[in-house]
C-alpha positions as CSV (number, residue, x, y, z in Angstrom):
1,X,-24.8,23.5,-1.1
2,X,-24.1,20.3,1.1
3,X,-24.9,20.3,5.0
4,X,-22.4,21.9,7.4
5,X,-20.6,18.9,9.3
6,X,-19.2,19.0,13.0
7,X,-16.8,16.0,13.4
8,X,-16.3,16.1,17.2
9,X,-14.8,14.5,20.8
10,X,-11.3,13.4,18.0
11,X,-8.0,13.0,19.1
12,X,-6.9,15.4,16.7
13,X,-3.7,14.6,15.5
14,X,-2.1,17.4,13.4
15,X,1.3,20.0,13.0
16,X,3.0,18.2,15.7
17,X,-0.3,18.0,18.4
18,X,-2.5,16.2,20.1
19,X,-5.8,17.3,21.4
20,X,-9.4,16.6,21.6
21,X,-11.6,18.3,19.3
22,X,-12.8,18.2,16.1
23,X,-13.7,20.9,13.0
24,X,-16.5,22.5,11.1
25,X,-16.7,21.1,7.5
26,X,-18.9,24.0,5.4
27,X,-18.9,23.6,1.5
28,X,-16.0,21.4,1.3
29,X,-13.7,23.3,3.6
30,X,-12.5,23.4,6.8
31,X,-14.4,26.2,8.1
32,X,-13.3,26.1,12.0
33,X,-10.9,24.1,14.0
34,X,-12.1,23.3,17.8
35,X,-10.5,22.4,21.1
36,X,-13.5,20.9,23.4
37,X,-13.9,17.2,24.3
38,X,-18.0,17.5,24.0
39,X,-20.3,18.2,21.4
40,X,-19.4,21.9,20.9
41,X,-22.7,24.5,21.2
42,X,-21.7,26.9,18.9
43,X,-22.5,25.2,16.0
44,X,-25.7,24.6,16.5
45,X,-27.3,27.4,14.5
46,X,-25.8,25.1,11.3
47,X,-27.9,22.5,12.2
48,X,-24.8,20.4,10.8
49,X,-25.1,16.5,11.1
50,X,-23.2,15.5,14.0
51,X,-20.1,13.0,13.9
52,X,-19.6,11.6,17.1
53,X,-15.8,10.6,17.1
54,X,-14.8,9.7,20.6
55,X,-12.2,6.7,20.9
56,X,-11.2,8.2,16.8
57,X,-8.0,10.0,15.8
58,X,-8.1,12.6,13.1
59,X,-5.4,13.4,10.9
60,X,-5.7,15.4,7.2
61,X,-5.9,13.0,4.6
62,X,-2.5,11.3,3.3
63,X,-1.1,12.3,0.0
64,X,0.7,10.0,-2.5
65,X,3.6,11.4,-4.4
66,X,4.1,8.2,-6.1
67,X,1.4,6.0,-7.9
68,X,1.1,3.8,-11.2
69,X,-2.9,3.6,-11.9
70,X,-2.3,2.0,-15.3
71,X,-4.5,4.3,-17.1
72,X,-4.6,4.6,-20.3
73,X,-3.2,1.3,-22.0
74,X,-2.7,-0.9,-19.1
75,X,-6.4,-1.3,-17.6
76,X,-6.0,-4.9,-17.3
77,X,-4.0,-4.6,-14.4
78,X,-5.4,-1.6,-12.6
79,X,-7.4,1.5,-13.6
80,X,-8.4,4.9,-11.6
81,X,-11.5,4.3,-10.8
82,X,-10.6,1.1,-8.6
83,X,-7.3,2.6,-7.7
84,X,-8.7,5.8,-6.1
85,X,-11.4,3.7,-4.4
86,X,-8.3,1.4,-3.0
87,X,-6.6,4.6,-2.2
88,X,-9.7,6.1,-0.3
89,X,-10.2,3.3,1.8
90,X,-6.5,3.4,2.9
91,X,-7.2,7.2,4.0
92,X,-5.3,8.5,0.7
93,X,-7.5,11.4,0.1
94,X,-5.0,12.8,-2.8
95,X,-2.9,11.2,-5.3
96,X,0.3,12.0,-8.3
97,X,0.0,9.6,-10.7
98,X,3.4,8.8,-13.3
99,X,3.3,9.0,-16.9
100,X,5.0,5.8,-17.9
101,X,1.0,4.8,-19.3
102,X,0.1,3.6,-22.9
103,X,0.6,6.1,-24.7
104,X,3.6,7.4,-22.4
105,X,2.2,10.9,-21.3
106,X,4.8,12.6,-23.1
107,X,3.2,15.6,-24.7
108,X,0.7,17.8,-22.8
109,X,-2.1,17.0,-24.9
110,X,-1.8,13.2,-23.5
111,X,-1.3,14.8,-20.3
112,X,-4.6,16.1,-20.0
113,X,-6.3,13.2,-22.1
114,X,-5.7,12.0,-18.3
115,X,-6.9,14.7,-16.3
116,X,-10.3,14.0,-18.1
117,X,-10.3,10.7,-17.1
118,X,-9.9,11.3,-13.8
119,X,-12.1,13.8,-13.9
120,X,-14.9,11.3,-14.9
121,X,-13.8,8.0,-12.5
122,X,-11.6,9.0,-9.3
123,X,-13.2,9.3,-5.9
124,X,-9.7,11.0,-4.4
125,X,-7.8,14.1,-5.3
126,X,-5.8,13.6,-8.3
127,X,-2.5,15.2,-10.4
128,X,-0.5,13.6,-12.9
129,X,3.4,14.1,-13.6
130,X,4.4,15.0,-17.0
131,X,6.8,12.7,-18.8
132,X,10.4,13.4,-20.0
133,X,11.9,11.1,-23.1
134,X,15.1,11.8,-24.5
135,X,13.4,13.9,-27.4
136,X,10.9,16.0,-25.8
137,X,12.0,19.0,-24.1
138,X,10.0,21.3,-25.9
139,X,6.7,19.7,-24.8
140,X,8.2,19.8,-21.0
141,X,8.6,23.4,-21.2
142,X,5.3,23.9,-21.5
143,X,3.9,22.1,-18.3
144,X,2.0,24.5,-16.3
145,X,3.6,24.6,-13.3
146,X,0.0,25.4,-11.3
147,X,-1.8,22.6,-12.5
148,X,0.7,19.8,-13.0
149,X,2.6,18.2,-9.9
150,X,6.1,17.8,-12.0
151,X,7.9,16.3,-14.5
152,X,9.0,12.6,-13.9
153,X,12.4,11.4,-15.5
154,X,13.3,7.6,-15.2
155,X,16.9,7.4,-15.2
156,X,16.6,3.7,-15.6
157,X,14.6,1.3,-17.7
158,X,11.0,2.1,-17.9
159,X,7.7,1.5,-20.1
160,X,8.2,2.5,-23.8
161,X,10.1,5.6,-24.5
162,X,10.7,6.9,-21.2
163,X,13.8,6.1,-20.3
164,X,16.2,9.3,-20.4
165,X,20.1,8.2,-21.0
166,X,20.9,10.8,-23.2
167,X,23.3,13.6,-21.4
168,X,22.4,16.8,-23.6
169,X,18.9,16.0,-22.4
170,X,19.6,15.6,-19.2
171,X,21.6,18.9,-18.7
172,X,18.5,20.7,-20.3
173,X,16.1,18.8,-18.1
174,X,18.1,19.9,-14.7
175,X,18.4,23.3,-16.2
176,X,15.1,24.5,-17.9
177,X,12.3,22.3,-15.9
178,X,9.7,24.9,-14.9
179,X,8.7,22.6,-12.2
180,X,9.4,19.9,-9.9
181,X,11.6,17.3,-11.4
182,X,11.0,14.0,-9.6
183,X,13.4,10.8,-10.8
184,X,14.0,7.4,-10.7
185,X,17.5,6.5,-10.4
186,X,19.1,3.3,-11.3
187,X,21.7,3.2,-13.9
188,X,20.7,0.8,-16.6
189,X,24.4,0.2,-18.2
190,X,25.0,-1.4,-14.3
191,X,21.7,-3.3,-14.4
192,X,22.2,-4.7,-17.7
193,X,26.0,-6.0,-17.0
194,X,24.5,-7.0,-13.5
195,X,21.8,-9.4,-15.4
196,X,24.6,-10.8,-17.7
197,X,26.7,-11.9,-14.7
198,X,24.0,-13.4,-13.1
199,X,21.9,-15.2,-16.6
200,X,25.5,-16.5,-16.8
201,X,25.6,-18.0,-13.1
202,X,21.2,-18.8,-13.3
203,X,20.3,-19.2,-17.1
204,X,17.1,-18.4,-16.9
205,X,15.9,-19.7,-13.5
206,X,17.2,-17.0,-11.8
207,X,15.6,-16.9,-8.0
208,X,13.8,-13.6,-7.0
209,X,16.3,-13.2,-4.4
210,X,19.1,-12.5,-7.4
211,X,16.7,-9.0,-7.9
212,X,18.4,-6.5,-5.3
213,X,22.2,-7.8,-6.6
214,X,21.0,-7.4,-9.9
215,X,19.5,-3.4,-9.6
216,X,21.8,-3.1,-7.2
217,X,23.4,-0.8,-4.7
218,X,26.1,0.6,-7.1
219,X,23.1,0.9,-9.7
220,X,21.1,3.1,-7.8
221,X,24.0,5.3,-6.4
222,X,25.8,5.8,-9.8
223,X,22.3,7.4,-10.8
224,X,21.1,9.2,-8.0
225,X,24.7,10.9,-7.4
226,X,24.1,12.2,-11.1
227,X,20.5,13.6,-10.4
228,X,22.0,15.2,-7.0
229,X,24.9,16.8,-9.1
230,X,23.1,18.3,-11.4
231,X,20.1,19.2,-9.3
232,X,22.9,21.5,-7.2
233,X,24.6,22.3,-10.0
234,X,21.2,23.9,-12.1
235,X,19.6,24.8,-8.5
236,X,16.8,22.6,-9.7
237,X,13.9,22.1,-7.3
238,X,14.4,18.0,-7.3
239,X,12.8,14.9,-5.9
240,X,14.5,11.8,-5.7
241,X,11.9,9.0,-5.7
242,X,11.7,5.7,-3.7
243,X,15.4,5.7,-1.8
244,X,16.4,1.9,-1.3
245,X,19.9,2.2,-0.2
246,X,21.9,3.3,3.0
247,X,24.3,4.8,0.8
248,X,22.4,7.0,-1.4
249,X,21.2,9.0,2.0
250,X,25.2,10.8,2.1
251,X,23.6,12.4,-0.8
252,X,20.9,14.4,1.0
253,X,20.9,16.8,3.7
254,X,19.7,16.8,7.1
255,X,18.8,19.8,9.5
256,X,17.1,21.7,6.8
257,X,13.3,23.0,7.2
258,X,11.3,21.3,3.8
259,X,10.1,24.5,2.6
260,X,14.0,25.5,2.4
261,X,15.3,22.4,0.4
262,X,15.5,22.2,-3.3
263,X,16.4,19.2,-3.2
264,X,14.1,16.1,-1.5
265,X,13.8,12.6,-1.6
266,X,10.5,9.8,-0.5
267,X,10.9,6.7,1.1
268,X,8.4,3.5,-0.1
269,X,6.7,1.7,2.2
270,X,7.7,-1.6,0.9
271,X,12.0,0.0,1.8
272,X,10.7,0.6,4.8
273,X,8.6,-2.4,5.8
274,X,10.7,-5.5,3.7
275,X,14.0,-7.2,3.8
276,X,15.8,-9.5,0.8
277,X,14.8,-12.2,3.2
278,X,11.2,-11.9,2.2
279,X,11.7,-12.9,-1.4
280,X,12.0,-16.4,0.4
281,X,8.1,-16.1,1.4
282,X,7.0,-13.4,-0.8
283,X,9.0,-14.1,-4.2
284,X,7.8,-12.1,-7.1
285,X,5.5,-10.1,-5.0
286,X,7.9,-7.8,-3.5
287,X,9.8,-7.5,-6.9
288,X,10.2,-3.7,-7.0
289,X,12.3,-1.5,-9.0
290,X,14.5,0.0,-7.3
291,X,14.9,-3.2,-5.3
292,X,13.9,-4.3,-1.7
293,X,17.1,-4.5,-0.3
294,X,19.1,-5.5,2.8
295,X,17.3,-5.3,6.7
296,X,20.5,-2.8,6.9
297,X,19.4,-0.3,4.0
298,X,16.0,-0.8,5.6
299,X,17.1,0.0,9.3
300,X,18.9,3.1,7.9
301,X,15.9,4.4,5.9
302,X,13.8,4.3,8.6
303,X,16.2,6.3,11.0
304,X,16.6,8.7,7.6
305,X,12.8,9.2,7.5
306,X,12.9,10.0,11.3
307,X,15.7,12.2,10.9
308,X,14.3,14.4,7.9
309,X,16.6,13.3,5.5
310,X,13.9,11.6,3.9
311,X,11.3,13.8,3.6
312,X,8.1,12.1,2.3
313,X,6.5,8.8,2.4
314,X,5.0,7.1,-0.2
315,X,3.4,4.1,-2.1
316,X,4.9,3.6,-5.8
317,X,1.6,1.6,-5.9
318,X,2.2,-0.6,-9.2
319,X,-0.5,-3.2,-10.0
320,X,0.2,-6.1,-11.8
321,X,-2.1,-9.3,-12.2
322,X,-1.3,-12.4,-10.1
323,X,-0.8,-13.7,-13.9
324,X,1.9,-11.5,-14.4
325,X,3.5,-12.1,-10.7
326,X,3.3,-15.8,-11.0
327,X,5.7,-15.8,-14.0
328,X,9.2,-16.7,-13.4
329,X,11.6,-14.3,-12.0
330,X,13.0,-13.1,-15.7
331,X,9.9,-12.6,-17.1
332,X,7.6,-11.5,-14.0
333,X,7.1,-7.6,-14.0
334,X,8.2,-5.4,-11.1
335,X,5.8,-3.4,-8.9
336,X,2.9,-4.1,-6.7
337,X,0.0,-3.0,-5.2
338,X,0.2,-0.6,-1.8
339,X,-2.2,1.9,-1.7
340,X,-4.9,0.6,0.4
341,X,-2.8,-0.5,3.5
342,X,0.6,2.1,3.6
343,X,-1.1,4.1,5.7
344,X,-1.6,1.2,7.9
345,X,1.7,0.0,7.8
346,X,3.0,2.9,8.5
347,X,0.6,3.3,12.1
348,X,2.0,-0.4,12.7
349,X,5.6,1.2,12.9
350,X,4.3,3.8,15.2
351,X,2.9,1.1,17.4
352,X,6.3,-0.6,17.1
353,X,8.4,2.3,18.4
354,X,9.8,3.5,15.2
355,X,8.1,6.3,14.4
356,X,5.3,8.7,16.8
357,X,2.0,9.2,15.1
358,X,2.8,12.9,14.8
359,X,5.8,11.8,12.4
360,X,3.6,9.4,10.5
361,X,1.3,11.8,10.2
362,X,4.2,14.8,8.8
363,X,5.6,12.4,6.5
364,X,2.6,11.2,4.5
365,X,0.3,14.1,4.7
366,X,2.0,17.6,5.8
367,X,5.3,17.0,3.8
368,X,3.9,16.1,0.4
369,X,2.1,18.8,0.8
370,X,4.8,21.6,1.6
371,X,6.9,19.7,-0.7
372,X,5.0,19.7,-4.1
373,X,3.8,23.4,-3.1
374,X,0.4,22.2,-2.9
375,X,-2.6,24.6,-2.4
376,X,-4.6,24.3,1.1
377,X,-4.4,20.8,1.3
378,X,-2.2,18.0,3.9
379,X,-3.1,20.3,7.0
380,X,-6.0,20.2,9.6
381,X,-6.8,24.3,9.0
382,X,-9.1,26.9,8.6
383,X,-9.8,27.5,5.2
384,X,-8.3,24.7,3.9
385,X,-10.0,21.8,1.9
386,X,-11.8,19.0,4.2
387,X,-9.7,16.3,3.7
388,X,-9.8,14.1,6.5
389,X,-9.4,10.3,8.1
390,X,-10.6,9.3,11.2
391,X,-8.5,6.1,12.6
392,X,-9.6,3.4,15.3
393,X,-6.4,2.3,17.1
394,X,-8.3,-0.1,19.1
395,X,-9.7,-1.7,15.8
396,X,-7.4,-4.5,14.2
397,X,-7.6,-4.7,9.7
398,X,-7.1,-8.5,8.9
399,X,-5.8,-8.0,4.9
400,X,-7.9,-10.8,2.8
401,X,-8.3,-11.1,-0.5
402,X,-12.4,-10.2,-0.9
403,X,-11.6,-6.8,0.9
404,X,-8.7,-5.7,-1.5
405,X,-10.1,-2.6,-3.6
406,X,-7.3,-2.7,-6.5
407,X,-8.0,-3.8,-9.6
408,X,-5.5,-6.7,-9.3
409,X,-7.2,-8.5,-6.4
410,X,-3.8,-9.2,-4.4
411,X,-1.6,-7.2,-1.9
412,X,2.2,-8.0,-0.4
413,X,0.2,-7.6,3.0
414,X,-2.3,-10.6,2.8
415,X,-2.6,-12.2,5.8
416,X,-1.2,-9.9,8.3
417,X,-3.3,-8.0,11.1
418,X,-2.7,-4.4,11.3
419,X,-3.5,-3.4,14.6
420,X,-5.5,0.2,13.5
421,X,-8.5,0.7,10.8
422,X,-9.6,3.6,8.4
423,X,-12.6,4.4,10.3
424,X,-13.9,7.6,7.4
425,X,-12.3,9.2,4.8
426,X,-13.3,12.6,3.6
427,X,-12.9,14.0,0.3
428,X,-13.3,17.5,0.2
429,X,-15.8,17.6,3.0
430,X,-17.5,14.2,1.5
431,X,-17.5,11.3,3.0
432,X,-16.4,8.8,0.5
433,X,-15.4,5.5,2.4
434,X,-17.1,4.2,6.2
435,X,-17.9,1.4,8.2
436,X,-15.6,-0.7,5.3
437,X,-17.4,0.7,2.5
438,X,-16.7,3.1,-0.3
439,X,-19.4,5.6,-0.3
440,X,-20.2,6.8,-4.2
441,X,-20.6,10.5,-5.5
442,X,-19.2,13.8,-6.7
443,X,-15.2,13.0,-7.8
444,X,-12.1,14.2,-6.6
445,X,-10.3,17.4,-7.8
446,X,-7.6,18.6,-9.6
447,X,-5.0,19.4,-6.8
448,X,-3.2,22.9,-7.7
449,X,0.1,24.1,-6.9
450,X,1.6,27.5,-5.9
451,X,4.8,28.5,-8.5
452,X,7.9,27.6,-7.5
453,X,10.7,30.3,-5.4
């Protein structure tokens, strides 16, 4: 039985509040939440080791809907073990990782081959999404709907055979999924006339730049006004991944509590941090699919997220080597790595004006949360798992290479100065990252989910 923990004199930062305070960590949990700006008497009968976190905020940890951790089959580029660590040190105490591995995770027993892997090498909470093909619905029938985040569907081109074009399977999808159904949309016939018309114009030195034109607007909407239609017309509980376009938001609705929506949608930080201009500076390195796209797609998904027609933030976290990125447009993958500094990005925007912390704080660690159904996690609350972050707003984070965590060694970020730190990261009452350093021991959990409505 570990050491009771007071973690007092915060600027507690949680369900819409402010106040000064702190909480009672006993075996893991959350065991009291306190409103007193000293070091609170009542605890000292625990004889608890004392955190002293005046001039600190502290918010529940941030959850990731949306990461690619390469394991199995791609370890070269990234693996779990330095992917949580990454995550950890960016105050992502829980993570949702996507099949589209090697193997694909398209039967259950794959599923779980990665559930013992992360049982064995991640420092942070962990799920993983169960993969759809086009041939098997039978296995996604089976997903346990308490132990499994959802089922992920790539309506657009993806690794191996993931990518789901055929209609009969799609209507079964939408209509039988036990669970959450989470999807990228982009519609491949568009992208692949798209990259004809511009191999034409280019040959093969097409520019970076050519990326959002070619997985373009009218790609991502011919898709994602599929998923909606059939979400609504099945009453599926759906989640529309990584929204790029100021057009897709007419297909989600605004005014509606989360808990009361069946059908959501994320925002990535790269949509809501990057233009098209950047390919100029960044090239390869923002290549995403979907696509960074105009500063006018980016403007509105920003006021979306604000709004609540965006519901969630997340990372799509992607790793590929510097190898890889280096190649030429045609042949350089698409994805990147995000982890370690989206939840510093996202405070930046707060400084800037465009979001309040209370809102950074709903969007990446409340909203996952009440989205995915998740159990006693993404809240600052009695009884609920310790998972917490202490921030210093008066400490800047210069991004440089020798302090990137993921595997890959590079981030789209290098360079810049955000103007906040991850000061501690708690796992489960467990201090697993301080002072710029991971700290090593017991793993992360498997996060659990209540049924759905």
């Amino acid at each position: 039985m570990s050491k009771p923990i007071v973690i007092w004199g915060a600027t507690v930062v949680n369900e819409g509040e402010y106040f000064t305070g702190g909480v009672l960590i006993k075996d893991g949990r959350i065991a009291e939440v306190f409103r007193e700006s000293g070091q609170p008497e009542q605890f000292q009968s625990d004889s608890p080791e004392w955190i002293d976190a005046s001039g600190l905020h502290l918010i529940p940890g941030a959850i990731d809907d949306q990461v690619h951790f390469r394991e199995p089959g791609l370890t070269h580029k990234a693996d779990i073990y330095h992917e949580s660590r990454a995550a950890v040190a960016g105050g992502i105490t829980s993570f949702m990782e996507m099949p589209n591995t090697v193997p694909n995770a398209l039967t259950q027993q794959l599923l779980e081959d990665k559930y013992a892997l992360a049982a064995e090498k991640s420092i942070a909470n962990y799920s993983f999404y169960m993969g759809a093909s086009n041939d098997n619905l039978e296995e996604v029938l089976k997903t346990d709907v308490t132990r499994v985040c959802g089922v992920k569907v790539f309506m657009g081109s993806s690794t191996g055979n993931m990518l789901v074009d055929n209609k009969h399977t799609l209507e079964g999808l939408f209509a039988e999924c036990p669970t959450l159904l989470a999807a990228h949309c982009e519609d491949e016939a568009t992208i692949r006339s798209n990259m004809a018309l511009y191999k034409e114009k280019y040959g093969d030195a097409l520019p970076p730049s050519a990326h959002p034109l070619i997985r373009s607007e009218e790609a991502c909407y011919k898709s994602s006004s599929l998923a909606v239609e059939l979400a609504a017309k099945n009453n599926t509980r759906f989640h529309l991944l990584h929204v790029s376009t100021q057009k897709e938001l007419s297909l989600l609705e605004e005014g509606k509590p989360l808990a009361d929506k069946r059908i959501t949608a994320e925002a990535c930080i790269h949509h809501l941090w990057f233009t098209d201009a950047d390919y100029i500076s960044k090239s390869n390195f923002i290549k995403w699919n979907p696509a960074v796209k105009k500063e006018t797609d980016r403007d509105a998904i920003r006021m979306a997220v604000k709004s609540g027609r965006i519901d969630v933030v997340a990372t799509d976290h992607a790793p590929h080597t510097k190898e890889e990125k280096s190649q030429p447009y045609i042949t350089a993958p698409s994805g990147g790595p995000l982890v370690q500094f989206a939840l510093p990005a996202m405070l930046e925007l707060s400084g800037q004006g465009v979001y309040t912390i209370t809102e950074v704080v709903d969007k990446m660690c409340h909203a996952p949360a009440t989205a995915f159904r998740l159990r006693k996690r993404g809240f600052i609350r009695t009884d609920y798992q310790a998972d917490l972050v202490l921030i210093d707003m008066n400490k800047s984070t210069d991004v440089k290479e020798e302090m990137i965590l993921s595997k890959c060694g590079w981030s789209p970020f290098e360079g810049h100065r955000f103007p906040s730190c991850i000061a501690r990261t708690f796992v489960n009452g467990r201090t697993v990252y301080a002072d710029g350093q991971i700290v090593e021991g017991e793993p992360g959990e498997r996060l659990l989910f209540d049924p759905l409505p």
